[in-house]
C-alpha positions in Angstrom: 0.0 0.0 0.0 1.5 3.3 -0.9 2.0 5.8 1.6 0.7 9.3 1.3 1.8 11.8 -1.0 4.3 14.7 -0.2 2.9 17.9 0.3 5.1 21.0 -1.9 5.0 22.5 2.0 6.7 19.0 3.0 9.1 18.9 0.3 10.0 22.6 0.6 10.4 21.9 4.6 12.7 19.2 4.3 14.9 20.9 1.3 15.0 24.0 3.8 16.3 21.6 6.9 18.3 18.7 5.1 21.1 20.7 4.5 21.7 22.0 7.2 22.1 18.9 9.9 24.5 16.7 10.9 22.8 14.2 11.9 19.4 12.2 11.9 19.1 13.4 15.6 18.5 16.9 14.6 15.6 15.6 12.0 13.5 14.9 14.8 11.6 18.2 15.3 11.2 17.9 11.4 10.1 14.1 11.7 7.4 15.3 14.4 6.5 18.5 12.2 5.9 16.4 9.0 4.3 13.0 11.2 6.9 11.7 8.8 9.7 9.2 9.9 13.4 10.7 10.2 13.8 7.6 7.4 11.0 8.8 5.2 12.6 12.6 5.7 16.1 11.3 4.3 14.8 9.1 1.4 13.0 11.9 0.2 16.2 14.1 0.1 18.8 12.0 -1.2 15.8 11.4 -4.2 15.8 15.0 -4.7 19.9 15.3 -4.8 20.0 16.8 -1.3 22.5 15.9 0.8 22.9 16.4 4.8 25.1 19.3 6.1 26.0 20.3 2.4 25.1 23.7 3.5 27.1 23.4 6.6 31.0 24.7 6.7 33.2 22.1 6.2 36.0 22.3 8.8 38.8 20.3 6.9 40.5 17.3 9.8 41.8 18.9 12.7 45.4 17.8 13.6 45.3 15.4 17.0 48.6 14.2 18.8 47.0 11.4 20.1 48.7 8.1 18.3 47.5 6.0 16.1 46.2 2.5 17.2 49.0 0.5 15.9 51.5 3.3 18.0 49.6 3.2 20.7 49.4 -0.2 21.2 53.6 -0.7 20.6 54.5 1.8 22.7 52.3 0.4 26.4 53.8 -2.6 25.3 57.0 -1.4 25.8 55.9 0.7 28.8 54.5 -2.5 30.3 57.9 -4.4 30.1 59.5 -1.6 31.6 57.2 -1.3 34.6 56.9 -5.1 35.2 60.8 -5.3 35.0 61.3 -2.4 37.7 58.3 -3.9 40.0 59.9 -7.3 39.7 63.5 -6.1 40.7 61.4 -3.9 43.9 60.1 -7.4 45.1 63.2 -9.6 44.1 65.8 -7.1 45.8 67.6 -4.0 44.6 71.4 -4.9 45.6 73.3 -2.5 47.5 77.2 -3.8 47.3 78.8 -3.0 50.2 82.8 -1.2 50.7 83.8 -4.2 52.6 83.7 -7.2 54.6 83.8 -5.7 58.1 81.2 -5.5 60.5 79.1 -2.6 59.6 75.3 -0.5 61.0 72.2 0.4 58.3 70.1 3.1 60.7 66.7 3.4 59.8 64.9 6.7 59.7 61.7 7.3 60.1 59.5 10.1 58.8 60.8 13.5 59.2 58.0 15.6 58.2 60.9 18.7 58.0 58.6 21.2 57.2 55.8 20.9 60.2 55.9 22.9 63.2 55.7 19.5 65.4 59.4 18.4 63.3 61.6 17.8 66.4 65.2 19.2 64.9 66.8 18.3 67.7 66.7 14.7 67.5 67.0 14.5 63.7 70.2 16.5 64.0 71.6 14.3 67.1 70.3 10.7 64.8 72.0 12.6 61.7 75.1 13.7 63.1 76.2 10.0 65.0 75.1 8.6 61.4 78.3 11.0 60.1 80.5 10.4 62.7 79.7 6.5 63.1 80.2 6.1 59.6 76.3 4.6 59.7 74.2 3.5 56.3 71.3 5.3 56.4 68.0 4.4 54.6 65.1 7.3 55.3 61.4 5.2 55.2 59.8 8.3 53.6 57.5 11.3 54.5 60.2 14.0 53.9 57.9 17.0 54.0 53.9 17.6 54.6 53.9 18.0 50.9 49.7 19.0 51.5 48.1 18.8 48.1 44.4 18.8 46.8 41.8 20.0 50.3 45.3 19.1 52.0 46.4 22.3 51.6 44.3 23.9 53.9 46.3 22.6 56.6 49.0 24.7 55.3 47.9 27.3 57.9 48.3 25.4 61.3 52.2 25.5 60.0 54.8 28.1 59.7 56.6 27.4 57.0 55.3 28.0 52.9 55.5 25.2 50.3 58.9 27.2 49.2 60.5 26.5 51.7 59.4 23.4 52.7 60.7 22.8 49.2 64.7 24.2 50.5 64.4 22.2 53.9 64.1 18.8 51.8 66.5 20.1 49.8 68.6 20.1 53.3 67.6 16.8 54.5 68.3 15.1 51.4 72.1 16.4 51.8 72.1 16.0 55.3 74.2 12.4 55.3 75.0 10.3 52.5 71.6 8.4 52.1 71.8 5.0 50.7 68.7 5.3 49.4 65.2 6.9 50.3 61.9 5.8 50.6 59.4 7.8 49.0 55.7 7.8 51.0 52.4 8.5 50.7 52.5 12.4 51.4 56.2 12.1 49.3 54.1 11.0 46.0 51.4 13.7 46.5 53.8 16.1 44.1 57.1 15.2 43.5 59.3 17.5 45.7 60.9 14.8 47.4 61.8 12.7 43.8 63.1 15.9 42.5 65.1 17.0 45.7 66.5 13.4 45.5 67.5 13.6 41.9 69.1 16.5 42.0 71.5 15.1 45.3 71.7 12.3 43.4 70.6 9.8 46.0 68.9 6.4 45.0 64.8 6.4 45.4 62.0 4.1 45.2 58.1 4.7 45.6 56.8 2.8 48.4 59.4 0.4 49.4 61.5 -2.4 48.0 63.5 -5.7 48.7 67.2 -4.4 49.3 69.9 -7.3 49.4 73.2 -5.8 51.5 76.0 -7.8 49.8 79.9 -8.0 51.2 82.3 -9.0 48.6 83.3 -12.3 50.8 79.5 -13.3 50.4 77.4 -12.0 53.6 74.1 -10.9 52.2 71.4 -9.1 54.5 68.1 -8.9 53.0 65.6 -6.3 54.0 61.8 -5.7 53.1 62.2 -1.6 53.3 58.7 -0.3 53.3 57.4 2.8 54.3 54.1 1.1 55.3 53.3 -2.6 55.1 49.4 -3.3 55.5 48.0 -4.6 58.9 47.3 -2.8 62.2 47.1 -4.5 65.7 46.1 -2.4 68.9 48.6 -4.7 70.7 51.6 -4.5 68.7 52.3 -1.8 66.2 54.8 -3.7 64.5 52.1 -5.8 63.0 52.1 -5.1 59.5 55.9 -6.2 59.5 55.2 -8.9 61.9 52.2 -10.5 58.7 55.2 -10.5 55.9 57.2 -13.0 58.1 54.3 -14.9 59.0 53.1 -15.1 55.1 56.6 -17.2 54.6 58.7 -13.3 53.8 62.9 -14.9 53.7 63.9 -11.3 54.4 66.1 -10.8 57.2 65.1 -7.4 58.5 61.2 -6.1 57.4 60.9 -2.4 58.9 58.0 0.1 58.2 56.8 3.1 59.5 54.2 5.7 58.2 51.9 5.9 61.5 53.9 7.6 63.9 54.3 4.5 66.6 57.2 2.1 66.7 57.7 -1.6 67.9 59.9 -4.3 67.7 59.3 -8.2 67.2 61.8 -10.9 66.7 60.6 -14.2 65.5 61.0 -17.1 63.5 58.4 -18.5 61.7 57.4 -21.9 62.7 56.8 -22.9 59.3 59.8 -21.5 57.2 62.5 -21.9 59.8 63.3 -18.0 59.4 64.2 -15.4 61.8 62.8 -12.1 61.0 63.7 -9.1 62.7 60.3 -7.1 62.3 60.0 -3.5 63.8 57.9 -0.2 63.1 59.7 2.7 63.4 58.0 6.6 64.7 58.2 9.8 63.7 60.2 13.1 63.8 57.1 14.4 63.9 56.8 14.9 67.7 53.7 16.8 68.0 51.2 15.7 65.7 47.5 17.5 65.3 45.9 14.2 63.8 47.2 12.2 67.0 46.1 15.1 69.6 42.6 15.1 67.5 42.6 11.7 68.1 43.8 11.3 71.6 46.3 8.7 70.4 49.0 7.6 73.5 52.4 8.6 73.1 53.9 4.7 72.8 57.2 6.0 70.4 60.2 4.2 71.2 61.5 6.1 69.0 62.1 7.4 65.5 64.9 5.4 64.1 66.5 1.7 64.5 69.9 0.9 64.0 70.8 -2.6 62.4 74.3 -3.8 63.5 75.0 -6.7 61.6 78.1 -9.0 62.5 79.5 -10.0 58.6 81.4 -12.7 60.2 78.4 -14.9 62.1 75.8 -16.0 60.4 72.6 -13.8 59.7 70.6 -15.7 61.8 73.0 -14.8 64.7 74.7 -11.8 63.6 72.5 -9.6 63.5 71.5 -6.7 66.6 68.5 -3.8 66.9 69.0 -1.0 68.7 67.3 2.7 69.1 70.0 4.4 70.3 72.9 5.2 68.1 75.4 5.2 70.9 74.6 1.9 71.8 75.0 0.6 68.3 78.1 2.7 67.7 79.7 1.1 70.8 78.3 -2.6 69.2 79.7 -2.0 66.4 83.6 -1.1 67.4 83.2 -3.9 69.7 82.8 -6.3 66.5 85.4 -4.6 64.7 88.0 -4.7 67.5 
């Protein structure tokens, strides 16, 4: 059955709209005008040599710098081998080759937080200075500055100090003692002051944490899960999160955290694996803490860095000593090397 017959009103209304649409979307008011489908509308004006958006500008392509598929698709391939080759050698062990065979200390700092009011300069300086004269290793576990970002940065106001020149104290902290490496943390990865401060001392750092394997040239190796945080809280112990890695079947020797401002200690072998981990939390420079007076959080801080004295000559299992106090493990460690 043939459908009704077009109007000259219809056929003058749809030479007057064809032209200028883009698409069969905007034929709708014209579709509803005419009672006519948006089909009928364009098999009408293609029949009458009328073609849509003829009338419109025609913008010619617009250069993009996106890739094309075939680009694209090499290049996160080659992204992909990259990032699975450094997350592999994070979790495997980044080796650190030691000077010697002699008995030597890694200290363990924890998080400075240089810039906030609550940073207590006194005891970095005292930790910092006996790492110099000691001759110590020293591994920071991250948080070098506030580094408040995003509704963060409001709290840029309960501290004295600018985002300039917390900027020029990492800058100082970085320098302070010839870092083995540094731990880059949460409030680190924010905005990259910390990675840039770093790059331009030149000091080794990794996001998060990493497997580092301590290696003597006669063959000692001490292997250490270096973490700014590892997951798992216990109100009893706040070296829990350190504490889970050994239980899970962790081979590493030494797997220290910190991150939440409390510090613990925990030595124990894992009934399973046979191995002794030494597994510890370490505080904060960051004496006086809003969040924690917020919160009413005790004060239960041994203290804000650990100090690993390892005998080279004994086995790891044996060989290896945690103290808090960097006398204590200065005087160790001469003892050893007498």
């Amino acid at each position: 059955m043939p459908g009704r017959a077009w109007t000259k009103a219809e056929i003058d209304a749809v030479i007057e709209v064809y032209p200028r649409v883009r698409t069969e979307f905007e034929l709708e008011p014209l579709s509803k005008r005419l009672g006519r489908s948006v089909k009928a509308i364009g098999l009408k004006a293609r029949s009458l040599n009328y073609s849509m958006g003829s009338e419109i500008p025609q913008v010619s392509k617009v250069a993009t710098p996106n890739r094309d598929i075939n680009e694209l698709l090499a290049d996160q391939a080659a992204r992909y081998k990259e990032k699975i080759a450094r997350w592999k050698e994070k979790r495997q062990g980044i080796e650190v080759r030691m000077p010697g065979d002699q008995p030597y200390c890694l200290a363990l700092l924890g998080d400075p937080h240089v810039d906030d009011d609550g940073f207590d300069q006194g005891a970095f300086a005292y930790h910092c200075e006996s790492i110099r004269e000691h001759g110590f290793h020293a591994v920071n576990l991250g948080d070098l500055t506030n580094n408040w970002v995003g509704r963060l940065e409001r709290l840029y106001k309960h501290q004295h100090t600018t985002d300039d020149e917390a900027v020029a104290l990492c800058r100082w902290l970085v320098r302070y003692v010839p870092w083995v490496a540094i731990i880059l943390g949460n409030h680190d990865k924010w905005a990259p002051v910390a990675a840039m401060c770093c790059d331009e001392a030149g000091v080794p750092h990794v996001s998060h944490g990493a497997i580092f394997r301590f290696v003597c040239p006669g063959g000692h190796v001490l292997k250490c899960d270096l973490r700014h945080d590892h997951s798992g809280r216990s109100m009893y112990n706040p070296a829990h999160g350190q504490l889970k890695q050994n239980y899970r079947g962790s081979d590493c020797d030494v797997i220290a955290g910190a991150h939440v401002h409390v510090s613990g200690y925990t030595k124990v072998r894992n009934g399973v694996t046979g191995h002794i981990g030494h597994c510890m939390r370490i505080g904060a420079f960051k004496r006086a803490d809003e969040y924690a007076d917020q919160k009413g959080f005790a004060e239960d801080d041994i203290g804000p860095a650990a100090y690993i004295v390892v005998d080279t000559s004994a086995p790891v299992e044996t060989g290896v000593s945690v103290f808090h106090d960097p006398g204590q493990a200065a005087l160790m460690l001469d003892a050893l090397r007498s």
